[in-house]
Structures are given as structure tokens and as C-alpha cells.
C-alpha positions, 0 to 999 in steps of 0.5 A: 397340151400347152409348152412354155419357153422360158428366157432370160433377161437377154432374150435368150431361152433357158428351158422349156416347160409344161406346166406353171409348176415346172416354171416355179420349180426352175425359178426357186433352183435359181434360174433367172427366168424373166420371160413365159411365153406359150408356144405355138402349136406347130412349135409344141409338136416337136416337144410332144414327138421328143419326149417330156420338155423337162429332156431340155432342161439340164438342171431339171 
């Protein structure tokens, strides 16, 4: 299972999704998302331990 931090023009991250489909979704709701990386597994873990990466993000 892949995760995805999503950041903005300041570096600073603004969500953290799951699919491709996730990161369109966010960017037409107007998000100013510059940025996708992959997460490292060992960062990806605690996605999967708290629930759906859409938890993290508030206008989702």
C-alpha cells in the first residue's frame, strides 16, 4: 500500500493521500498542492495503524 505527502509552495505539507485520485480530488477543491512525494514505508505504517490518510485531511 503506497501513501503520498502532498506540500505546497512553501514546502510545508497540506494532506496526505492514497491514491493518484485522492491528489486530483484535493487539487480541483482548490488546494495548492505543488508537491507528491511517496512515503517511506516506515512513514506509510502509521498511515495504515490510524486509519484512512483522508483522516488527515480536514476538507476531505
Amino acid at each position: 500500500m503506497n501513501f503520498y505527502n502532498c506540500f505546497d509552495d512553501q514546502g510545508k505539507i497540506i494532506a496526505r493521500c492514497q491514491t493518484g485520485q485522492d491528489i486530483d480530488v484535493l487539487k480541483k477543491m482548490g488546494r495548492p498542492i505543488v508537491e507528491v512525494r511517496q512515503m517511506k514505508n516506515e512513514e506509510a505504517v502509521v498511515c495504515s495503524l490510524v486509519g484512512s490518510p483522508s483522516d488527515f485531511n480536514m476538507d476531505y
